[in-house]
LUMFIBA-720061 format. One record per residue: residue number from 1; x, y, z of N, C-alpha, C in turn. Coordinates in Angstrom, 1 decimal. Each point is the difference from the previous one (the first is absolute). Example, Ala and Ser with C-alpha at 12.3 -4.5 7.8 and 13.67 -1.06 7.14 Angstrom:
% residues 2
> num	nxx	nyy	nzz	caxx	cayy	cazz	cxx	cyy	czz
> 1	13.2	-5.7	7.8	-0.9	1.2	0.0	0.9	1.2	0.0
> 2	-0.4	1.1	-0.7	0.9	1.1	0.0	-0.8	1.1	0.8
This chain:
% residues 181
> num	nxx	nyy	nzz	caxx	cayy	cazz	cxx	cyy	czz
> 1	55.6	32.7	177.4	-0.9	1.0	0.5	0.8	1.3	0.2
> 2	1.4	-0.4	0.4	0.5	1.4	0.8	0.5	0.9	-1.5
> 3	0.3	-1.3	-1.4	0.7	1.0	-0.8	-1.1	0.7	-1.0
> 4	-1.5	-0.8	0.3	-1.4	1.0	-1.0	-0.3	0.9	0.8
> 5	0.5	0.4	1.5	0.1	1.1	0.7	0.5	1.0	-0.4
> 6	1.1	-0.4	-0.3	1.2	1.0	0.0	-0.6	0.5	-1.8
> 7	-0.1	-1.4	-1.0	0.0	1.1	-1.0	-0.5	0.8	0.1
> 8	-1.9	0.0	0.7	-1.1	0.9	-0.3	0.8	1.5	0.8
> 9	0.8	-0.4	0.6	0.5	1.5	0.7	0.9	0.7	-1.0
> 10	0.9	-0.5	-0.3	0.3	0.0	-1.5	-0.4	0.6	-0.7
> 11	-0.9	-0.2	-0.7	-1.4	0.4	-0.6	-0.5	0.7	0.1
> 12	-0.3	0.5	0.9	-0.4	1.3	0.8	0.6	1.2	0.5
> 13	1.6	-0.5	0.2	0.9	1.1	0.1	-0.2	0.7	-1.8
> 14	0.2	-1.3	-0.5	0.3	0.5	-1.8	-1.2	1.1	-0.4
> 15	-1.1	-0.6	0.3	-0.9	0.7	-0.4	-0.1	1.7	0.7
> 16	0.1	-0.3	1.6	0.1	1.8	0.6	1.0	0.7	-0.5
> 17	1.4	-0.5	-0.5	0.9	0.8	-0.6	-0.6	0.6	-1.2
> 18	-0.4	-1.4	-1.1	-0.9	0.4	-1.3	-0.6	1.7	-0.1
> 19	-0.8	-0.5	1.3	-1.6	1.1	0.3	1.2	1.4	0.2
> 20	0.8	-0.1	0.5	0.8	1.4	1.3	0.8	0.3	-1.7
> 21	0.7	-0.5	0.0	0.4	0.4	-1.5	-0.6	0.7	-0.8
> 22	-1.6	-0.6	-0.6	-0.7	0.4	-0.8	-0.2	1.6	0.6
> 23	-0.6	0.1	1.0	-0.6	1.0	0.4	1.1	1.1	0.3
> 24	1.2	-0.5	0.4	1.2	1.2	0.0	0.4	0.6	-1.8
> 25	-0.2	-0.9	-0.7	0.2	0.2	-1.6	-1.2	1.0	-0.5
> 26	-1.1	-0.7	0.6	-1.2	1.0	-0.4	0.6	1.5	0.7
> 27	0.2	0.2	1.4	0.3	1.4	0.5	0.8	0.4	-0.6
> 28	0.9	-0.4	-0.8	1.5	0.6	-0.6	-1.2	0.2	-1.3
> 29	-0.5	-0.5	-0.9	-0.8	0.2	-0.6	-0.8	1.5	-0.3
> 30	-0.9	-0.2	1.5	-0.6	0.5	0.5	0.6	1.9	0.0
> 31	1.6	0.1	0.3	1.0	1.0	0.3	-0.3	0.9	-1.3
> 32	-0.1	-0.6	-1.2	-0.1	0.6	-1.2	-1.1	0.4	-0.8
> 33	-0.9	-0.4	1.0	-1.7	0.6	-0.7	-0.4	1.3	0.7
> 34	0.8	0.1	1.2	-0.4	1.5	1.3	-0.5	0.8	-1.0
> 35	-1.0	0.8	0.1	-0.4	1.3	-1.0	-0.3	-0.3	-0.8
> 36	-0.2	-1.1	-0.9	0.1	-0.7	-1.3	-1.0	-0.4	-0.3
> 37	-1.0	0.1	-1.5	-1.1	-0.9	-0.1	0.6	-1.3	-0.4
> 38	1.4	-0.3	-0.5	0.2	-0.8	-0.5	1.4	0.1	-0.1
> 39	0.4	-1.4	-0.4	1.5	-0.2	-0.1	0.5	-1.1	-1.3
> 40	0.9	0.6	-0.9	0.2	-1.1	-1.0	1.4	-0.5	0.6
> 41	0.6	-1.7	0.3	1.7	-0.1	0.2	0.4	-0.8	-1.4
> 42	0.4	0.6	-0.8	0.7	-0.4	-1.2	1.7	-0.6	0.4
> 43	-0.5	-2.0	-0.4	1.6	-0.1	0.3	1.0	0.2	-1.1
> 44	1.3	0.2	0.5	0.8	0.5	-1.6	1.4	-1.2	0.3
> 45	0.4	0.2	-0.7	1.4	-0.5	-0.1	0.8	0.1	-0.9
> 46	1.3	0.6	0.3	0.4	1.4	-1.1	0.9	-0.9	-1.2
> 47	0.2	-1.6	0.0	0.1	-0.4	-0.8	-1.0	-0.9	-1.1
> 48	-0.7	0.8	0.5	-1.6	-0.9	-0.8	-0.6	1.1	-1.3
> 49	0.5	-0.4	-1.3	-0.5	0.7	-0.9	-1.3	0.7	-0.2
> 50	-0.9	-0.7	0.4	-1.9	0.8	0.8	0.4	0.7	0.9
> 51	0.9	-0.3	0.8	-0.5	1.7	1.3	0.5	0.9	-0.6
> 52	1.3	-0.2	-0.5	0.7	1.2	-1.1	-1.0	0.8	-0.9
> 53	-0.6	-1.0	-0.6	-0.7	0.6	-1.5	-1.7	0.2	1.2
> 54	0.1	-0.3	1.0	-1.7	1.1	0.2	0.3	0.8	0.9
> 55	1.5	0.6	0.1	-0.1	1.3	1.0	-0.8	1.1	-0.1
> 56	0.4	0.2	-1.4	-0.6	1.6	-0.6	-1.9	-0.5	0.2
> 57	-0.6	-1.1	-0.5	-1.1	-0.3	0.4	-0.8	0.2	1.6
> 58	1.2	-0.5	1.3	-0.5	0.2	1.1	0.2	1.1	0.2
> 59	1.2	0.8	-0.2	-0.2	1.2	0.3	-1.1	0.8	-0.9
> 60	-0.4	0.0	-0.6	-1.3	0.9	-0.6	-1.1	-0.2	0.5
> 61	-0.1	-1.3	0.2	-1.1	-0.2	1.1	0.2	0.4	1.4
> 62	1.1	0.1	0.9	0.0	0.7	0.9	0.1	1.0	0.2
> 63	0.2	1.1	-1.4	-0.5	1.2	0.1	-1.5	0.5	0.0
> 64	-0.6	-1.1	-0.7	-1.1	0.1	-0.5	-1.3	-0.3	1.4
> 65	0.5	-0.8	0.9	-0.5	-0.4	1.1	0.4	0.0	1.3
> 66	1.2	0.3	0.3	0.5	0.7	1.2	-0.8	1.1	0.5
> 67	-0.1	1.1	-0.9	-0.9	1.2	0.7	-1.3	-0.4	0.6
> 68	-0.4	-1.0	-0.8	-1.3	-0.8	0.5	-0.2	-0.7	1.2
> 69	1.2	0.1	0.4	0.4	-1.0	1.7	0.0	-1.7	-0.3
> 70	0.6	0.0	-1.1	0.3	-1.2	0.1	2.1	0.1	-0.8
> 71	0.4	-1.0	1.4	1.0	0.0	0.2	0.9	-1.0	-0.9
> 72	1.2	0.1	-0.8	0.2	-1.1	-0.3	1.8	-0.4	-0.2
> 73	0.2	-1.1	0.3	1.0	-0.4	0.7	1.0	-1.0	-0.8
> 74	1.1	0.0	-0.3	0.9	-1.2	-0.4	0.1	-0.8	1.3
> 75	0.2	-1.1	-0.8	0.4	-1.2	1.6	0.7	-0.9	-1.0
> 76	1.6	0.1	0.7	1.4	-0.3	-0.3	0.3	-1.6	0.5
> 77	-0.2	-1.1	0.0	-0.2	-0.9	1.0	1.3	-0.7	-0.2
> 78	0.4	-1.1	1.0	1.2	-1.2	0.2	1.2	1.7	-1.0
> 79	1.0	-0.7	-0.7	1.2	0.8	-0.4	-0.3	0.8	-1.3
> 80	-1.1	0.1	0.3	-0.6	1.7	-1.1	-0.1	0.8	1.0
> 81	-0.2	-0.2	1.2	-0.3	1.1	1.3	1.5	1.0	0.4
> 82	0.9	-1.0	-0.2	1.5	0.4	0.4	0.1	1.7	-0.4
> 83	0.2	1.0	0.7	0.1	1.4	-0.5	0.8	0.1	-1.2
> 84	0.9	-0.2	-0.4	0.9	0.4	-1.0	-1.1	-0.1	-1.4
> 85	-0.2	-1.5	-0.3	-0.6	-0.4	-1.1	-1.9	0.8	-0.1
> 86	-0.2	-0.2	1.0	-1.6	1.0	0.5	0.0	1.7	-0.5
> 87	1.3	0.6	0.4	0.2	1.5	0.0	0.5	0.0	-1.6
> 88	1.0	-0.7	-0.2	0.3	0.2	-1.6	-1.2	-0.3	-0.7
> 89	-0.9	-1.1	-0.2	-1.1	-0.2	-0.6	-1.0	0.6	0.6
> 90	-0.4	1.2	0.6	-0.7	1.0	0.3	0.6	1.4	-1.0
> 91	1.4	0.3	0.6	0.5	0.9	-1.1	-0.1	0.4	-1.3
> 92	0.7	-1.8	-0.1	-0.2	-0.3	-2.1	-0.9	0.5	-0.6
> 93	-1.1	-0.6	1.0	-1.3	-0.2	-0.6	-1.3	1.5	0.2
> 94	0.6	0.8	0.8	-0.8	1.1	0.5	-1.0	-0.2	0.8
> 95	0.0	-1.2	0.7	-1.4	-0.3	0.8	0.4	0.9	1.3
> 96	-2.3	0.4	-0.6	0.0	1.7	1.1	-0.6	-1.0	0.5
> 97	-0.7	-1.1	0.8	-0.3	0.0	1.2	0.9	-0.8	0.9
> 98	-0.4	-0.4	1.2	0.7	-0.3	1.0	0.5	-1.6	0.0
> 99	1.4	-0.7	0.0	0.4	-0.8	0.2	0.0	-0.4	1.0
> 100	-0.3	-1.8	0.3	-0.3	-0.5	1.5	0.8	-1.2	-0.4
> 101	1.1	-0.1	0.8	1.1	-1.5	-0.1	-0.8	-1.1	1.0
> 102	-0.3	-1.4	-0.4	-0.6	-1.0	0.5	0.9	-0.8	0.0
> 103	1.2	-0.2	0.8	1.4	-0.8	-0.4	-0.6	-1.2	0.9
> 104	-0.9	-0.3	0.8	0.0	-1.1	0.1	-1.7	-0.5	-0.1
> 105	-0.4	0.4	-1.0	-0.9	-0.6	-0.7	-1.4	0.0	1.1
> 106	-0.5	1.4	0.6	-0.9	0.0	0.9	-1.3	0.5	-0.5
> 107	0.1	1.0	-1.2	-1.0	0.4	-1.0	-0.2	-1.0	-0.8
> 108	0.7	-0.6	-0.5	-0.1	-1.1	-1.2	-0.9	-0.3	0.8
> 109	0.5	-1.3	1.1	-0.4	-1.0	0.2	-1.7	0.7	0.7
> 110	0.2	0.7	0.5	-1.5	0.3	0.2	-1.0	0.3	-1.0
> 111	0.7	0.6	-1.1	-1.1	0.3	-1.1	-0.2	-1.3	-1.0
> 112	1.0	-0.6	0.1	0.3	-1.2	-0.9	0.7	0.1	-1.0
> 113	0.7	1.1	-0.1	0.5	0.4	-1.4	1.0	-1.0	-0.6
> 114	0.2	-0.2	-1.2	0.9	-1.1	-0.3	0.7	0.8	-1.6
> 115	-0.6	1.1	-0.6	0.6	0.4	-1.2	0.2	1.7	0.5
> 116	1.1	0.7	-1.0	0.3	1.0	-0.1	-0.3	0.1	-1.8
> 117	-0.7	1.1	0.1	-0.7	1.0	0.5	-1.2	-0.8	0.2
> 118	-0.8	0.4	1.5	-1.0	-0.9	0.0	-0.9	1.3	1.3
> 119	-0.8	0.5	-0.4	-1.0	0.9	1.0	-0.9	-0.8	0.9
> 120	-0.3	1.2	1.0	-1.0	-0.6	1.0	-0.7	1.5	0.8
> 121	-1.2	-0.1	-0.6	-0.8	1.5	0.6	-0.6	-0.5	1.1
> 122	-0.4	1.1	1.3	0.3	-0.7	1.0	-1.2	1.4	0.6
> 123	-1.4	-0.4	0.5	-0.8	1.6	0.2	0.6	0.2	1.5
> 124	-0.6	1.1	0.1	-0.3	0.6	1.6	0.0	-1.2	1.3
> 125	-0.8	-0.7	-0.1	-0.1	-1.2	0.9	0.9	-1.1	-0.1
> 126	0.9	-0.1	-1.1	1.3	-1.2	-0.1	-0.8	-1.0	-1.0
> 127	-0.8	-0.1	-0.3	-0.6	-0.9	-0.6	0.7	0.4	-1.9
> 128	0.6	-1.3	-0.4	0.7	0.6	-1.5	-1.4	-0.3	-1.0
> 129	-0.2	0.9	-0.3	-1.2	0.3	-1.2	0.3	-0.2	-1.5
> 130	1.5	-0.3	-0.7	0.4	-0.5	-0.8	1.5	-0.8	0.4
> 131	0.3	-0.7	-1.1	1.5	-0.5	0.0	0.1	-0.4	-1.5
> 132	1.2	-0.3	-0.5	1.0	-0.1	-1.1	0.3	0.7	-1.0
> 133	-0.4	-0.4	-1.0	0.7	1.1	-0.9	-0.3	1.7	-0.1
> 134	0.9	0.7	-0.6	-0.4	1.2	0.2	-0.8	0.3	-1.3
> 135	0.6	-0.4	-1.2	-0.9	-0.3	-0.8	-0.2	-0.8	-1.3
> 136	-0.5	0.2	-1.4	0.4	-1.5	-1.0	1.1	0.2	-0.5
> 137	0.9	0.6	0.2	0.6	0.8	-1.1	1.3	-1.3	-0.1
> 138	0.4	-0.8	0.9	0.7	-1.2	0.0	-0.6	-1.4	-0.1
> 139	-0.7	-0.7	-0.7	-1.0	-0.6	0.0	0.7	-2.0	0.6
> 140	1.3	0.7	-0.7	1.1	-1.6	0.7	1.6	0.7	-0.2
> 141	0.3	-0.7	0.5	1.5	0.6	0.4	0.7	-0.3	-1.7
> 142	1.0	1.4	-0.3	0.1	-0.1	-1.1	-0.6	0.3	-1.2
> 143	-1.6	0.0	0.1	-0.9	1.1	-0.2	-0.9	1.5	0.1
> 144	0.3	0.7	-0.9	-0.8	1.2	0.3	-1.2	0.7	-1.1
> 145	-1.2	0.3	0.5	-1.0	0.3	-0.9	1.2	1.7	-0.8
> 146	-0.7	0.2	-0.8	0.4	1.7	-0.3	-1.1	0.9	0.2
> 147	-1.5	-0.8	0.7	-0.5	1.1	0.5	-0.7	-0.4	1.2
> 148	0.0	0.5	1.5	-0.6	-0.8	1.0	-1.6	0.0	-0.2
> 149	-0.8	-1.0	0.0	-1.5	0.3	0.0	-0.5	-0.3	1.5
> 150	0.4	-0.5	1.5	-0.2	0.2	0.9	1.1	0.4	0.9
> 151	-0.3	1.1	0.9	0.3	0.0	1.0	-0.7	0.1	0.7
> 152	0.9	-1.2	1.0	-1.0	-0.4	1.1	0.3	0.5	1.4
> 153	1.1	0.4	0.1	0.6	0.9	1.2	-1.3	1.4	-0.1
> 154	0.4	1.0	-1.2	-1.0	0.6	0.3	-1.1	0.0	0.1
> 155	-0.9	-1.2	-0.6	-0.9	0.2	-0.1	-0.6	-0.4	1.6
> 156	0.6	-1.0	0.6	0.0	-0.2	1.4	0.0	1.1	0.9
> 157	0.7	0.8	-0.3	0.6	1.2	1.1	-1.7	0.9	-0.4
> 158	-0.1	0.2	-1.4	-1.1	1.2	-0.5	-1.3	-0.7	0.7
> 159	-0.5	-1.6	-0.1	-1.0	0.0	0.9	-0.1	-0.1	1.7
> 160	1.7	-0.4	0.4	-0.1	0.5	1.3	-0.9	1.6	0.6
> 161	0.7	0.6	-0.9	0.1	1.7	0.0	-1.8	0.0	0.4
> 162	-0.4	-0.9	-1.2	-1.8	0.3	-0.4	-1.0	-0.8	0.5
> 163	0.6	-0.6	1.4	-0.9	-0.7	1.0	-0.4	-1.4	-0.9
> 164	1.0	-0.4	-0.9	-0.4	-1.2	-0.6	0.6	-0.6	0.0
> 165	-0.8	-1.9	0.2	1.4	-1.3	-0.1	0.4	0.1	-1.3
> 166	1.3	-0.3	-0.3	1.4	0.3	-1.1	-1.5	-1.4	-0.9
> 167	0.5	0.2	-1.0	-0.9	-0.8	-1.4	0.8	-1.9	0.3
> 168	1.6	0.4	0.1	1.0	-1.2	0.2	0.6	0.5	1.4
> 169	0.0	-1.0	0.8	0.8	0.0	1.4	1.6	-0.7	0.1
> 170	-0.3	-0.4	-0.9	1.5	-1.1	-0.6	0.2	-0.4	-1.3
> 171	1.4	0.3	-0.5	0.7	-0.6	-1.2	1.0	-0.6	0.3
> 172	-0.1	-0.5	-1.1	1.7	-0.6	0.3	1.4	1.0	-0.7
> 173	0.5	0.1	1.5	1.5	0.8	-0.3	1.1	-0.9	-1.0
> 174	0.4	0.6	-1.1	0.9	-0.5	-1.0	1.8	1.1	0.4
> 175	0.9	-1.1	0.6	1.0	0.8	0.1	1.3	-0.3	0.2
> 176	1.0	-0.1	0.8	0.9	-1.2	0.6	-0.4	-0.1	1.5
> 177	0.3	-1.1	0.2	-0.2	-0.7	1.3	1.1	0.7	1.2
> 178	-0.8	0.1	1.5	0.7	0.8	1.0	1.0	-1.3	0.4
> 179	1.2	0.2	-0.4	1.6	-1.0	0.8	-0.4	-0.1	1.0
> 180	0.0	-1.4	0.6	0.3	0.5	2.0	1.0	-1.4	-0.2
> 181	1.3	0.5	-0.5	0.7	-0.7	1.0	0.8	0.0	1.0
């Protein structure tokens, strides 16, 4: 009796951490929508051939939709986050928007992210209104169309913009896997 006591408390501690967690992840979340109709966090990792080859991609799109108040974000996670490798693969690569280091895996694991390059649009109220790929242009690792016929990043972001649900809310992100060791 005393030890199905103890687990259920157990249990219950696990779960109030769970809840207190979630909801401190959402407010950090929450930090990067201020003013914002919307928020894209694109994770990268500067030795992953896809984040390399869609910089010039995110960044056109965040010129393209930044003025529009939607904000958009690298997230660096586990030893892609480390400054050195984050700032040189920002440099290399000319990424104009803002780098966010996740070295111990707090955006991941809240968004669920598991691949680089892997997106997640995120509106005004925190609720993410798309996720995965940015668009077809990688169809499997190793492959590439030579001409994209969807993008689903923008097309997501353009019906945000137009008071409409996105056509697709989810794809599957094609990319390398986030290391956490």
């Amino acid at each position: 009796m005393a030890l199905r006591k103890q687990t259920i408390i157990i249990l219950a501690s696990s779960l109030f951490l769970s809840a207190a967690c979630h909801v401190s992840n959402r407010a950090r979340v929450a930090q990067f929508l201020s003013g914002k109709r919307a928020a894209v966090f694109v994770f990268l990792a500067p030795d992953c051939p896809l984040s390399q080859s869609y910089t010039l991609t995110l960044n056109r799109l965040h010129e393209q939709f930044q003025p529009k108040g939607i904000g958009f974000y690298g997230v660096f996670s586990g030893g892609a986050g480390d400054k050195k490798g984050m700032g040189d693969f920002v440099t290399k690569y000319k990424v104009a928007f803002a780098p966010l280091p996740d070295r111990d895996f707090v955006l991941a694991d809240f968004f669920g992210a598991t691949k680089t390059p892997e997106v997640f649009a995120v509106d005004a109220g925190g609720t993410v209104f798309y996720q995965g790929a940015i668009d077809n242009w990688a169809p499997d690792l190793g492959q590439h169309r030579a001409v994209v016929t969807q993008q689903y990043l923008f097309n997501a972001l353009n019906s945000l913009l137009d008071n409409r649900t996105a056509q697709l809310e989810k794809t599957e992100a094609v990319g390398c896997f986030i290391e956490r060791l």
